[in-house]
N, C-alpha and C positions, 0 to 999 in steps of 0.2 A: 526752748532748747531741743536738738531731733540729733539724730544720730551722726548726720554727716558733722553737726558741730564737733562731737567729740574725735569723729575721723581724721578731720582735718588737725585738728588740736595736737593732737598725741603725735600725726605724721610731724607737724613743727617741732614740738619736742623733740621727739626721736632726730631728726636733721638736725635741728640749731638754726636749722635757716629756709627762709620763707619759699624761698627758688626752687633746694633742690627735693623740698616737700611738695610745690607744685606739679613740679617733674612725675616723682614719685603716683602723684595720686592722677594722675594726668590730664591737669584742669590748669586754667592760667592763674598767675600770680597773684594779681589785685581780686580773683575769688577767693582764694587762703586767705589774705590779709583780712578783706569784708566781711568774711564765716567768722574770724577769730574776732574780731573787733566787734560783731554782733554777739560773739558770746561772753566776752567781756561787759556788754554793757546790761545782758542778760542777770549775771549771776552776782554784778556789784562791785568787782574788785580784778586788778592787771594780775593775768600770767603769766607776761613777759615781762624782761627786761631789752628793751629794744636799744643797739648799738652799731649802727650802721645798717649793713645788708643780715649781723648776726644778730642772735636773740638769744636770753637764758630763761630758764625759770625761774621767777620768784620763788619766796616761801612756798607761798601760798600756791603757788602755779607747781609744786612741786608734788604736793600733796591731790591735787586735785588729777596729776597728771595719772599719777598711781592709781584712784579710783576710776577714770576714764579708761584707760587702760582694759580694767577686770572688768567693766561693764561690756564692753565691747566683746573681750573674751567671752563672758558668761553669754552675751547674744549670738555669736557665731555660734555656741554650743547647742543651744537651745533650737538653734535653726536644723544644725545637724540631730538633733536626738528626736525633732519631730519629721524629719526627714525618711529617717529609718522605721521610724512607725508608720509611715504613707507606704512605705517600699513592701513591695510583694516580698513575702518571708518562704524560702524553698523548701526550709526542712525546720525543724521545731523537735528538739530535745526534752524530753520528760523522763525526769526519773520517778521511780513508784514504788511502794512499798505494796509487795503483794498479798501480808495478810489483813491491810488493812484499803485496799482497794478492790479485792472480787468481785462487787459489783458495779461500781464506784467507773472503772477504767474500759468494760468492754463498751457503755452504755457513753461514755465520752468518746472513744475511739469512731464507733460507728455513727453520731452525730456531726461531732467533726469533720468525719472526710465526705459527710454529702454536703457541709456547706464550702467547705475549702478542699478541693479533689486533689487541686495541683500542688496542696503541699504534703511532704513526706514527713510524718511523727517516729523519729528514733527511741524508741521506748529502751531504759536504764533500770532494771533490776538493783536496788540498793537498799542500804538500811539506813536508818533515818539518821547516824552519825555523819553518815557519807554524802549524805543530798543538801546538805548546808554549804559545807565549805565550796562541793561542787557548783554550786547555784548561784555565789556571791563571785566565784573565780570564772563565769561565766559558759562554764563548759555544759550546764544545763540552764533550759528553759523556762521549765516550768518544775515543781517537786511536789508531787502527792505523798504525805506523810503526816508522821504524826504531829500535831504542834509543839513547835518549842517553845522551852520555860522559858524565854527571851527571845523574843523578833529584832531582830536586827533593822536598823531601821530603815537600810536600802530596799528591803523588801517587803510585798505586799500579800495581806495575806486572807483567805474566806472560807469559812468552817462550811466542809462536806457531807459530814455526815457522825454521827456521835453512836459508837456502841456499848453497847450494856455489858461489864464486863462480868465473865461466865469463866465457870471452875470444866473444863473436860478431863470426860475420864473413859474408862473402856467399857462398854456396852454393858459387860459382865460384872464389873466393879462391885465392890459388897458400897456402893454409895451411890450407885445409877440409877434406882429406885426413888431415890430422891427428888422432889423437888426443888428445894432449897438446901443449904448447905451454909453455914459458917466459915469463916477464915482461921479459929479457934480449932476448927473441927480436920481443916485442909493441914494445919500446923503439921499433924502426925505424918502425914503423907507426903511419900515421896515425888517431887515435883522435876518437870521435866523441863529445861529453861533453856534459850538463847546461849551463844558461845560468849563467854565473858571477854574472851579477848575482841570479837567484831560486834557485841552489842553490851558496851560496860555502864552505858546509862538505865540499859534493860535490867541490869542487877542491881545497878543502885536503887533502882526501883522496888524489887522484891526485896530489899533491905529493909528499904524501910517503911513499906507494905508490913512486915511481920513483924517489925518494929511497937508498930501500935498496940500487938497483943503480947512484948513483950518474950518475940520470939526469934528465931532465926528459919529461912527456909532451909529445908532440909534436899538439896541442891544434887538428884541423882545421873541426871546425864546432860550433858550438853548438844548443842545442834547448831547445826549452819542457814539454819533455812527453818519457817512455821511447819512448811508440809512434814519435813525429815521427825519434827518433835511432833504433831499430828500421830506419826506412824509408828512413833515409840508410844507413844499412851495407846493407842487402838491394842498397841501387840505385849501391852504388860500391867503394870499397878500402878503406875505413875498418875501425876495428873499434872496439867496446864492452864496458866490462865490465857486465855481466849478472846478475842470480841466477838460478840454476837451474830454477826455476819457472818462468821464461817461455820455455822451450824449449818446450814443449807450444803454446804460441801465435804460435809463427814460424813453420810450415810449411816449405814445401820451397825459401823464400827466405833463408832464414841457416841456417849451423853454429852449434852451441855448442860451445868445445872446450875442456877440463879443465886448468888449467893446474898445471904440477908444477914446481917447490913451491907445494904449495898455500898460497892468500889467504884471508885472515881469513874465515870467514864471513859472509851477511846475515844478522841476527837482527831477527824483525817482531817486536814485541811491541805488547800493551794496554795502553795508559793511560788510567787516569780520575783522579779527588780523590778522596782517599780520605774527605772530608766527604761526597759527593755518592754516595756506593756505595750506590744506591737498590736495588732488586729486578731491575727492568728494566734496571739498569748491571750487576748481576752477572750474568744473566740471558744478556746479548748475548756476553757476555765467554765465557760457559761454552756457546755455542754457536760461537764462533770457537774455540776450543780445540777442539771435539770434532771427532775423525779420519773422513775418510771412509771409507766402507766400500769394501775392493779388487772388484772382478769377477773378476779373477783372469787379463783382458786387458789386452793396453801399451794404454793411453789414445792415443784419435787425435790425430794434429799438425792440429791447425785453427787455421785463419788469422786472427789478429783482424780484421773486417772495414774495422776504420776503419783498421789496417794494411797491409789489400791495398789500398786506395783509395789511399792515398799510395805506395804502391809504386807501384805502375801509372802516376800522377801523375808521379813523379818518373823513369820508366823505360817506357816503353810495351812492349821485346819481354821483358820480363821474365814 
């Protein structure tokens, strides 16, 4: 059995009659008749009911019709969705979470466009609520974020990079001194968190974070963005938890300090569709994976600069 059997098949179906499917498919008559009569003796059993120049379906030819059919569809599709993956991709959509990508995204950016020059990456500022729905509704490409409690099963997904989750505080803090720190200990302390209305899985989280010792966070400002809450801890008593990774971008305005027992890790990972796994989606993905090269020097503490502005802003002898 090969494909034009079922072409032919279905086009008699759909007519009722053997002529104006010949027509249709644009081949001569006694070819339709011979295809279908070769797949009749194929498969065992009549899917016509022949009656003159008309024909009906059997049962059986009724059922099989339906299945022929979706194959056929499901092949045109398949032809189409490997199609769009051969096809040169112009532009490539990526949203990103940017306290959990600072290294993660300049070191993919700048691989990517020496292997693929001629395509343009729209990069998407978002928070990890917002890069889901976007991503499955097609309007992004690619999502670097945190992973979610549930993958959806259209899309695909590969662990970036994993941070050690860290308590910051302000440089001066009567707890900076510290190496280590407790979550027992962080309880008293006023914590500076995400905006509950644009990150409400972020507080579900600190719920029940504080939950385990039988407490509540003690919940003093909220913010729109990691840097804006960065710049409240730098400029008061507050503290935050953090990943690891943005130690390097605090400067000599916050601690990070290690808390024992340790918390779960950050895990950033890639998601895309896994219909949409074009060249240029695998492409971007496997330069976000790849490690950068040591110097074999501690990396300097430089200060994000839209974070000293709001320090300063919010603290002038700082």
């Amino acid at each position: 059995m090969e494909l034009r059997h079922l072409r032919y098949f279905v086009a008699v179906a759909e007519e009722e009659n053997v002529s104006r499917a010949a027509s249709k498919l644009h081949v001569s008559q006694p070819g339709v008749s011979r295809q279908i009569h070769d797949l009749e003796d194929e498969i065992g059993f009549s899917l016509f009911e022949r009656n003159g120049k008309s024909v009906r379906l059997t049962p059986a030819g009724r059922i099989f019709f339906g299945e022929a059919r979706d194959i056929l569809q499901r092949t045109a599709d398949a032809v189409k969705k490997a199609s769009r993956a051969r096809a040169p991709q112009a532009e490539i959509n990526v949203g990103y979470a940017p306290s959990h990508t600072v290294d993660i995204l300049p070191r993919a950016l700048g691989a990517f466009r020496n292997s693929f020059p001629g395509v343009c990456v729209t990069l998407h500022d978002l928070s990890a609520e917002e890069m889901l729905p976007l991503l499955l509704q097609k309007q992004l490409d690619i999502a670097l974020t945190l992973a979610p409690h549930k993958l959806p099963r259209e899309l695909g997904m590969k662990e970036l990079e994993r941070d050690e989750t860290c308590v910051a505080v302000r440089a001066t803090h009567r707890l900076a001194t510290s190496e280590f720190v407790s979550l027992m200990q962080m309880a008293f302390e006023p914590v500076a968190a995400l905006t509950h209305k644009d990150f409400p899985l972020y507080h579900k989280h600190l719920e029940k974070l504080f939950a385990t010792i039988g407490r509540k966070p003690r919940i003093s400002s909220e913010h729109d963005s990691v840097t804006s809450m960065m710049a409240a801890v730098a400029a008061g008593n507050e503290f935050a938890f953090l990943p690891s990774s943005l130690s390097g971008k605090a400067g000599r305005h916050l601690k990070f300090l290690k808390l024992r027992p340790a918390l779960a890790p950050w895990w950033t990972v890639a998601l895309w569709r896994k219909e949409a796994e074009t060249e240029a989606v695998k492409a971007f993905i496997a330069a976000a994976l790849a490690k950068p090269i040591k110097s074999g020097r501690p990396p300097a503490r430089i200060m994000d600069p839209m974070l000293e502005k709001l320090i300063a802003r919010s603290n002038g002898s700082l």
